[in-house]
N, C-alpha and C positions, 0 to 999 in steps of 0.2 A: 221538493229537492231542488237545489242550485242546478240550473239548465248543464254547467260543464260540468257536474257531476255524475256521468252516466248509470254509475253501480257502486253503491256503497255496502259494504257485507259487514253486520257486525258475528262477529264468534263467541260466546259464551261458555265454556268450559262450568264444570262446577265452584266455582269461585264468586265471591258476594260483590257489587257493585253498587257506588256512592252517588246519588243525583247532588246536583249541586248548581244552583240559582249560578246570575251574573254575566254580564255580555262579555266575550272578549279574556275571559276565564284562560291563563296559562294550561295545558296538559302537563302531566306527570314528564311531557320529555322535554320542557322546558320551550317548546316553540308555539305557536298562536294553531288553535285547533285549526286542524284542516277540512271542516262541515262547515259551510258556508251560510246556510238558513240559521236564520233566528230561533226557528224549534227546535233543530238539529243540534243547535249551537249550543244551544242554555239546557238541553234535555239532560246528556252523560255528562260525568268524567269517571271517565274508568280508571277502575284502579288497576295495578300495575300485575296483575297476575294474568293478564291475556292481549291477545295483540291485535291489532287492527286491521283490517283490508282496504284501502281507499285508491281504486284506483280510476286514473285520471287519461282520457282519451285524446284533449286538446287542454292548451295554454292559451291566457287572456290578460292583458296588460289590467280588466279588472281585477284579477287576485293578485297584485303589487304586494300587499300586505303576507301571502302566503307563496311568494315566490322562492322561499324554502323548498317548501314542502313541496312544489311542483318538481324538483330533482327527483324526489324518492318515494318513495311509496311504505308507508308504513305496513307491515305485512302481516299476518300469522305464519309466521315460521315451525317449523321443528329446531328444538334448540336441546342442549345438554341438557339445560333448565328450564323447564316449560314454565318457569314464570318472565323469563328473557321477554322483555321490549323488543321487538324486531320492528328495521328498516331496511328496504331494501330499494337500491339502486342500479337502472336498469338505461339510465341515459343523461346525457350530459345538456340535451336537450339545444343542440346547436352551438355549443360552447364548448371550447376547445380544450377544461376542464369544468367537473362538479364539485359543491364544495359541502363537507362532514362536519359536523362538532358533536361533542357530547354535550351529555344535557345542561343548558344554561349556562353555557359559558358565551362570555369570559368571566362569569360570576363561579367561584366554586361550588361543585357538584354537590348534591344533600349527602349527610351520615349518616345512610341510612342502605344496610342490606339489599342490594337494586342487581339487576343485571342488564344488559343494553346486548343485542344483535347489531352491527351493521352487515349488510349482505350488498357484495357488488356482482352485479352479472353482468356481464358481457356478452358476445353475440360470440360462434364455436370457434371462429380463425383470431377471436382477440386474448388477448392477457389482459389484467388489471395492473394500474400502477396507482399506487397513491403516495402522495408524501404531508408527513406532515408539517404544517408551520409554527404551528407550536404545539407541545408535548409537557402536559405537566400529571400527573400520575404519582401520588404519595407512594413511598418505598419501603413497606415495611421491612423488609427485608432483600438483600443484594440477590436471590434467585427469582425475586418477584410472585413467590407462589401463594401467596397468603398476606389477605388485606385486598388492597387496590391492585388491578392491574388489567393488561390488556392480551388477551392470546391469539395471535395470528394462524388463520387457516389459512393455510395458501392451496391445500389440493384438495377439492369438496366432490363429492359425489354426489350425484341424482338419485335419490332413491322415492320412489313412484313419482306418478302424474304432478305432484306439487312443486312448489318452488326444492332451490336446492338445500339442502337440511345437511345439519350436524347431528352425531348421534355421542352416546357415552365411549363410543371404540371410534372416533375421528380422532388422530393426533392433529395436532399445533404444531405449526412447525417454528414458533420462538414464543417467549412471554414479555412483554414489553411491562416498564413502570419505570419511572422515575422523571428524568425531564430530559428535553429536546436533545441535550447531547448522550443519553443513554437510548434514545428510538434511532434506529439506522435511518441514510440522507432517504429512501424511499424502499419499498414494499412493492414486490411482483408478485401475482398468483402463477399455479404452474397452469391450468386450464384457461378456462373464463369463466370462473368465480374464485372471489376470496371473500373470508368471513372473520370480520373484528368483532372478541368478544369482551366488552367493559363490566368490569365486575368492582363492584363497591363495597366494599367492606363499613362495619361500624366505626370507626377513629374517625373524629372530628379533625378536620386540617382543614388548610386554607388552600387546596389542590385545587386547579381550573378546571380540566380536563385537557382538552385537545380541540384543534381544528385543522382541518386538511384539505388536498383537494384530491382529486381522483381522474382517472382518462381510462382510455380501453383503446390498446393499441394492438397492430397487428402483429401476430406473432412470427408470420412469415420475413418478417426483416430479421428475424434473428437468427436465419438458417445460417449453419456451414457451408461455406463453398466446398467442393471437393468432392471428391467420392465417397460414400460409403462404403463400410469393408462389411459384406458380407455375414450374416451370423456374429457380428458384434455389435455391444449395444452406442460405442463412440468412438470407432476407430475410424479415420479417414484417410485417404490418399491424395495430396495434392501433386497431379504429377504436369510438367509445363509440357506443352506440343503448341503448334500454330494456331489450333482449329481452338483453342481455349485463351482467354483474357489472362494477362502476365500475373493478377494483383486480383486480392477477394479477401475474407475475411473467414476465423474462426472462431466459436464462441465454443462456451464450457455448457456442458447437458445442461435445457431448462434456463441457458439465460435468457433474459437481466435472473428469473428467480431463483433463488437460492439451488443448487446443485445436488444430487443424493448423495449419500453418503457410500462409501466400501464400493468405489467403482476405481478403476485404473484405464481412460483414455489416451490414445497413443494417436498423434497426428504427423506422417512422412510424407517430406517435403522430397521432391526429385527432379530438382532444375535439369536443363541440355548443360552440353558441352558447352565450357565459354562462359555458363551462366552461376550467378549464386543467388542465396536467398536474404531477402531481408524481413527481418520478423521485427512488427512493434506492439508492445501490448499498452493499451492506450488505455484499459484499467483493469485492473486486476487488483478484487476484494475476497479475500480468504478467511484469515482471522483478523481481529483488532490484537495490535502490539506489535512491540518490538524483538520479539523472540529469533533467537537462532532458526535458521531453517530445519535445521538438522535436530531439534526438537519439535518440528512441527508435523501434524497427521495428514495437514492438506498442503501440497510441494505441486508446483509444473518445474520440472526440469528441462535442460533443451541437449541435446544432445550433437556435435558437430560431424555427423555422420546420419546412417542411417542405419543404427540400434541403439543401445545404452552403451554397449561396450565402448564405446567410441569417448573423445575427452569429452568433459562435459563443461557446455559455454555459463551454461546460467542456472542458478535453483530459486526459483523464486517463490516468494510466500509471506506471510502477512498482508498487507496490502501496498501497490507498485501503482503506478501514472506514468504514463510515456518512455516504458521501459525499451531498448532500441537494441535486436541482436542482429549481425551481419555472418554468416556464415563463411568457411573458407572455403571448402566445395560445393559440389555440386545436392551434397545429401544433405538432409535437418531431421530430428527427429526433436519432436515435444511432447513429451507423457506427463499428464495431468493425473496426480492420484490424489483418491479424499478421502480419510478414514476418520474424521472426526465425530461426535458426535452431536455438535452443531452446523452444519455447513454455512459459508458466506457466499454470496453472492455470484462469483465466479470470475470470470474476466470473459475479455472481446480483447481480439488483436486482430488487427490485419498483416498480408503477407505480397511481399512483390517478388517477382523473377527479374533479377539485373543483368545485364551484361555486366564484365568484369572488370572493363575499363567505364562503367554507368555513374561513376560515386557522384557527379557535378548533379545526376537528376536527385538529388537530396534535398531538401528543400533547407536553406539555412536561414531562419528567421532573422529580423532583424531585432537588435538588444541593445537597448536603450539605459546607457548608463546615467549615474546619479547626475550629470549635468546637460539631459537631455538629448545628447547628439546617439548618432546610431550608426551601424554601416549594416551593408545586405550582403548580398550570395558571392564570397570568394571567385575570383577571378582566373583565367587558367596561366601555370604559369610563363605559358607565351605572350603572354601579356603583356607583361611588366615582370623585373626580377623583383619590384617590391613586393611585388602580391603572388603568392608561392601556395602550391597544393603539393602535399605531401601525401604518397600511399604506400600503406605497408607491403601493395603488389607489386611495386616498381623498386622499392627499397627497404631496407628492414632498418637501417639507422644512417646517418649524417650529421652535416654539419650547416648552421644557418648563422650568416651576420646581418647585421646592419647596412644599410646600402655604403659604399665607401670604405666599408673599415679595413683595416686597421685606423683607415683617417677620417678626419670630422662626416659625420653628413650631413645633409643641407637640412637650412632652417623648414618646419613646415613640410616635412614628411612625415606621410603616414604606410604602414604598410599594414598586410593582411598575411597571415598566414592560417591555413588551416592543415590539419592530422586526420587522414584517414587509417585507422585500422579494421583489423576483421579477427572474426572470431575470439578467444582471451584476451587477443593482444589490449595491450593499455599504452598510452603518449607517455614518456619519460622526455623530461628536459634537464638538462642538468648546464648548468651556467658556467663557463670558464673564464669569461672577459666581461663583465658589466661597467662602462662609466657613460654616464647619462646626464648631462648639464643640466645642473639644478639650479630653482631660483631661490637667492637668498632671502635670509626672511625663517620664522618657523610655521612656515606651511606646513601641516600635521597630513593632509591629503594627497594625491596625485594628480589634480584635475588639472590644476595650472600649469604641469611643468610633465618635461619630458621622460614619459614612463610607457612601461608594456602591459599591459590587461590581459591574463589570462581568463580564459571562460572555456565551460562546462557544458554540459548537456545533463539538466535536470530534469525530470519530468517534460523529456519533449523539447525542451526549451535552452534555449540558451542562456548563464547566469554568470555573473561574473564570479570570478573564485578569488581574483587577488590585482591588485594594480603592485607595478615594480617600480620605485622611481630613487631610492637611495640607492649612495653608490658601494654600499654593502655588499657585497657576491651574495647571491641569494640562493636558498638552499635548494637541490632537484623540487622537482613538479613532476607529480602524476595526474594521470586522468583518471575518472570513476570510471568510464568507458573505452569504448574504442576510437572515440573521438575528441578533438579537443583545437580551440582556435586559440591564437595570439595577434594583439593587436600591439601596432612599434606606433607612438605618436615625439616627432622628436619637432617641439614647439619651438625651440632655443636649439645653437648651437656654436661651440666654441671652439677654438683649435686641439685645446686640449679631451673633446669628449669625445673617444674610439669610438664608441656604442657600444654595441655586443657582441658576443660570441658565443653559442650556444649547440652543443651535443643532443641530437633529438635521438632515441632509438624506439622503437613498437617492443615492448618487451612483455612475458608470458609471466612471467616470475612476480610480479607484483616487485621487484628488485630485495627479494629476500634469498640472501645468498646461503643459508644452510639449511638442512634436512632433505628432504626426499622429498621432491614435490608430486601430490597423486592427483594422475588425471580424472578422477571420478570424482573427484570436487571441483567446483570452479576456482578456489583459492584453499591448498592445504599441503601442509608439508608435516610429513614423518619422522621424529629421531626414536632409535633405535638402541641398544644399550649395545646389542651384540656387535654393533658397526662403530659407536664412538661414544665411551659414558662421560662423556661432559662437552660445553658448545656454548655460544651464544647464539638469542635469538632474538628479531629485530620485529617491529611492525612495517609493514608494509611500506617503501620509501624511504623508511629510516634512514639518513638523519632528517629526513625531508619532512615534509607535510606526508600523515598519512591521505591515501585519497579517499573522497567522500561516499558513503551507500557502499560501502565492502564488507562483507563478512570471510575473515580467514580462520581458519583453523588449525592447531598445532596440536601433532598427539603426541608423546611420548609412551613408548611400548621397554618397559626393564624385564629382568627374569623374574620366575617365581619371587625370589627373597630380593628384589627391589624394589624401590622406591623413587622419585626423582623429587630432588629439589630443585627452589626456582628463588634468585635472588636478582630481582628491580634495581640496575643503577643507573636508569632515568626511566621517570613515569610520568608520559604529558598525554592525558586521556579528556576530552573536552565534556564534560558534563558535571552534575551536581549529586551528590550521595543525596538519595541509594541509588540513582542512577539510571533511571524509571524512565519509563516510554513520557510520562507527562512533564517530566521538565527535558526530554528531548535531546538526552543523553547519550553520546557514545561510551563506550565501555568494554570491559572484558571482565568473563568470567571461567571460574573453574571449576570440574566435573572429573570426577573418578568412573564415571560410565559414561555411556555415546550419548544419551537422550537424558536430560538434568536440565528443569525448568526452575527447582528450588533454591540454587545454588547463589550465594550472594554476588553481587555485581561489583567493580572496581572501577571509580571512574577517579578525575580530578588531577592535582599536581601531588604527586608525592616524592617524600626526603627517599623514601624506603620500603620495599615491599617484599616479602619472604612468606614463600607457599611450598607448603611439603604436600605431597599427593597421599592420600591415604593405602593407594595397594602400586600394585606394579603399571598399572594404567591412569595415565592421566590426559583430558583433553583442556586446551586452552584455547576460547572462543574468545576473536576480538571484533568486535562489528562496531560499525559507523554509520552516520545516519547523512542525510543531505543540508543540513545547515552550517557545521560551523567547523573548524579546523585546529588543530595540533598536532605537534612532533612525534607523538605516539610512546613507544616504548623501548629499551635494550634491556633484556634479562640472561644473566648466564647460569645454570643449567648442569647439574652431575646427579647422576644414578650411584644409589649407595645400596648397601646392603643392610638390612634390619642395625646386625651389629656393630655397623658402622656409622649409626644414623647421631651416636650421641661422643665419636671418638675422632673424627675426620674432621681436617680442616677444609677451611673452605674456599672454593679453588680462584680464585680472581684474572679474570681474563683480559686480556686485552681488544681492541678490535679485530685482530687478525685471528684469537684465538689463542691464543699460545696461554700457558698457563703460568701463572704467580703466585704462590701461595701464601694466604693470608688467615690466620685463627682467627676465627669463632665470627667469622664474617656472615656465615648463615643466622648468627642469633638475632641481627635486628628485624623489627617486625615494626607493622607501618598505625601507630599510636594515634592518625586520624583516623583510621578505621576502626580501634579498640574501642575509643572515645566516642564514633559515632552508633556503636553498638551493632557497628557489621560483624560477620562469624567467618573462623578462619576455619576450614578443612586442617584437620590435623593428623 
């Protein structure tokens, strides 16, 4: 026997085994055998119905050639399938990860009926991460249950003295197949162990497998700060006093892995007097897509108080990066619920206690536009009158010009302005005076001449949303958030260029001036028959840019024997039919119940759009996403009765509301959608 080989065990079950001549002989798991001796070497190859023990007590830069197989240990396992190949993995062996493949790749895997164990353990205080780098897995089918595919254990028991085993009653808790962007970016067990089950089916493909790497990390970094609430299983108390750190962090049950299902956690926030909360979820993975929240089983909500009762700031869900809530008192409340029966990953946010005048400790990164130049952290505004901080504490709206105006300002000013608000509030700018000396020439950009750059807060980060630089009056501006900066560069200057003049206000309303707005949405407004059976309604900002990453909601409630109709006379919705999370579409859709995932979507430019609701309820979801912008929508709106649904004219509005009446104006209906074989609710 090989000196570093202290114990080699072979198992034999009742199953027949093949000798087979030749040095250097591949194994059935496609790696260079792990028996180092010549007799050892050349004696077996076992065939594939039992599993091996070889285990290995020291490392030697002699076995280079099986420095594979020195990560893991090929095992006899307990498997679903006692004919499972098992490997198991028990150390990184100094390395800050280990690394996994299925068998012989990057050559495609045999056709032939196989199963593969990988088993990773860990030591009791770690978890398992692994990720893979590449993912290829033939898909017979979109549930992956039949053919090729891969079943992740994430929560394995010990059952007796042997290694940790699967039985026929262990759930999986996902099934993987297909290619790299259908396996999630990494894989957490809940304990210290996880078990990959590779199963091969007969279809001949040109399928690789996979390769990954693996680590075992401490699970203690991923505790809750806070208190535990007693006799629950995820309730917390973060409450501020001296003797405790301002700032800590809260994770969802079981993160990074995946969360259980049918659980409802409530996390309250309880700043001092003077003080608020600032909440950022730095990632939050729930479901994949683009779906309404309010069709979704797994929601964190945030609540601006401390219950639900209270308005509510945020519902998040699908998946979020550098989401940023600011409270307006002293209370927060965040309730996590997950009733799916998939769960995702979960999120990790952290949490600071401010003082109330603190906003400056924000850290404002620097944002580096398309011609390289940058600026850093806003200035106070005793500074300079160029460089200006706005808070929704000190003011709710005003007024900002240019340095000098109504008269020229000097060449080679720059200023900075930034918008704090809190809690709903969102930045409204609305423009009253813009002229801004342009250079002539058809310069299609902003870079060279005297314009203002608004920016955003995206995922964390600052982005630019739009540069100003004709002298067009340009239409309001919203924020996604409660924040929002502007940059004035005036390169040039002439006698004749005022600059500008600009109305800022922190507004709640998203600046939708009809229905009932209800506070237990973060953006949602009510019309009612019994208060007013006809109206228009706008998207959010309208006539402006709607703002980006919003989802609002409009319901319309008639009596028993009504109905509402809804007639489009402008539709500027930025995405591509049908309007799908993959080409990264904003959109709206419409739904005769609360919860309608089926329901077709509405995106694009359209001449014309006409939707009758099916019963006396109707909801209208418009959501937005963080890339790209448009003017949104104006639709106007009358409750009719059955008998009146095919006898009434149809009522033509104005902006103000007031009505005009015009025949048979509900009858056009929007002939890209007929044509593109979208379905109308009738």
């Amino acid at each position: 026997m090989h000196p570093l080989i202290r114990k080699v065990h072979f198992h034999f079950p009742s199953f027949p085994y093949k000798k087979k001549g030749g040095k250097g002989k591949r194994t059935k798991l496609g790696l260079r055998d792990a028996l180092s001796s010549d007799e050892t070497r050349n004696s077996f190859h076992f065939s594939p119905v039992f599993c091996v023990v070889v285990v290995f007590h020291q490392t030697s830069t002699a076995l280079i050639l099986l420095v594979h197989l020195s990560l893991y240990t090929v095992d006899e396992g307990q498997a679903v399938d006692p004919s499972c190949r098992c490997i198991r993995y028990t150390s990184t062996y100094g390395k800050e990860r280990g690394t996994f493949s299925s068998p012989d790749y990057p050559r495609p895997y045999s056709a032939h009926p196989a199963c593969y164990m990988y088993t990773f353990i860990a030591a009791s205080h770690q978890i398992v991460e692994i990720f893979f780098t590449d993912f290829d897995i033939y898909k017979e089918n979109l549930d992956c249950t039949r053919g090729d595919f891969v079943k992740v254990y994430s929560e394995v028991g010990v059952h007796g003295p042997g290694p940790p085993s699967i039985t026929e009653y262990s759930m999986w808790s996902r099934v993987l197949c297909g290619n790299r962007a259908d396996a999630p970016p990494a894989i957490y067990s809940h304990g210290p162990v996880l078990i990959l089950e590779l199963n091969v089916g007969t279809k001949v493909t040109n399928a690789t497998g996979f390769i990954g790497t693996f680590k075992f990390i401490d699970r203690r970094n991923f505790e809750t700060d806070g208190i535990h609430v007693q006799d629950t299983w995820c309730d917390y108390i973060f409450d501020s006093n001296p003797n405790t750190p301002a700032h800590g962090r809260l994770y969802s049950p079981r993160y990074p892995s995946s969360y259980p299902n049918n659980i409802r956690c409530n996390y309250h926030f309880k700043a001092r007097k003077y003080e608020r909360i600032k909440l950022v979820f730095e990632e939050l993975f729930l479901q994949k897509g683009d779906e309404s929240c309010l069709n979704r089983a797994d929601v964190v909500k945030v609540y601006d108080g401390r219950s639900s009762t209270a308005p509510m700031l945020s519902i998040l869900c699908n998946e979020v990066v550098g989401y940023e809530i600011m409270s307006t008192g002293s209370d927060l409340l965040v309730q996590f619920t997950a009733n799916s029966n998939i769960p995702g990953q979960g999120f990790k946010a952290r949490y600071q206690f401010q003082m109330e005048d603190n906003t400056n400790a924000d850290t404002l990164k620097a944002s580096t536009d398309d011609s390289g130049s940058s600026f850093g952290p806003a200035v106070s505004a005793a500074t300079s009158s160029c460089h200006q901080i706005f808070k929704s504490d000190k003011s709710k709206n005003g007024t900002i010009t240019s340095p000098k105006y109504p008269l020229s300002y000097l060449p080679n000013t720059q200023c900075h302005y930034d918008f704090f608000g809190r809690g709903r509030e969102r930045v409204r700018l609305v423009f009253e005076d813009f002229s801004l000396q342009k250079i002539t020439g058809h310069t299609m950009d902003c870079d060279n001449t005297d314009s203002i750059d608004i920016f955003l807060y995206v995922e964390g980060r600052l982005e630019k949303m739009v540069s100003l630089c004709r002298n067009e009056l340009p239409k309001p501006i919203i924020s996604n958030g409660p924040k929002l900066s502007m940059i004035f560069r005036g390169l040039h200057s002439l006698r004749n260029s005022r600059g500008f003049k600009i109305s800022y206000a922190f507004v709640t309303d998203y600046a939708i001036k009809s229905g009932k707005q209800l506070l237990e949405f973060p953006c949602a407004f009510a019309y009612n028959s019994s208060e007013r059976g006809r109206g228009v309604i706008t998207s959010p900002n309208y006539p402006g840019i709607y703002p980006r990453d919003t989802e609002c909601n409009y319901f319309f409630y008639g009596n028993r024997d009504e109905r509402v109709r809804l007639h489009f006379t402008h539709f500027d919705i930025e995405g591509v039919i049908p309007c799908k999370a993959v080409s990264a579409s904003d959109y709206i859709q419409f739904s005769s119940q609360m919860v309608d995932v089926e329901s077709p979507r509405y995106c694009g430019q359209l001449n014309a759009l006409h939707f009758t609701s099916k019963n006396n309820f109707l909801k209208l979801t418009f959501k937005s996403n963080d890339r790209l912008d448009a003017t949104g929508f104006r639709a106007e709106y009358i409750f009719l009765r059955d008998s009146e649904m095919h006898s009434m004219t149809m009522p033509e509005f104005a902006d103000n509301d007031s009505c005009l009446c015009s025949p048979d104006h509900w009858l056009l209906e929007s002939w890209d959608y007929v044509a593109s074989g979208a379905l109308f609710l009738k």
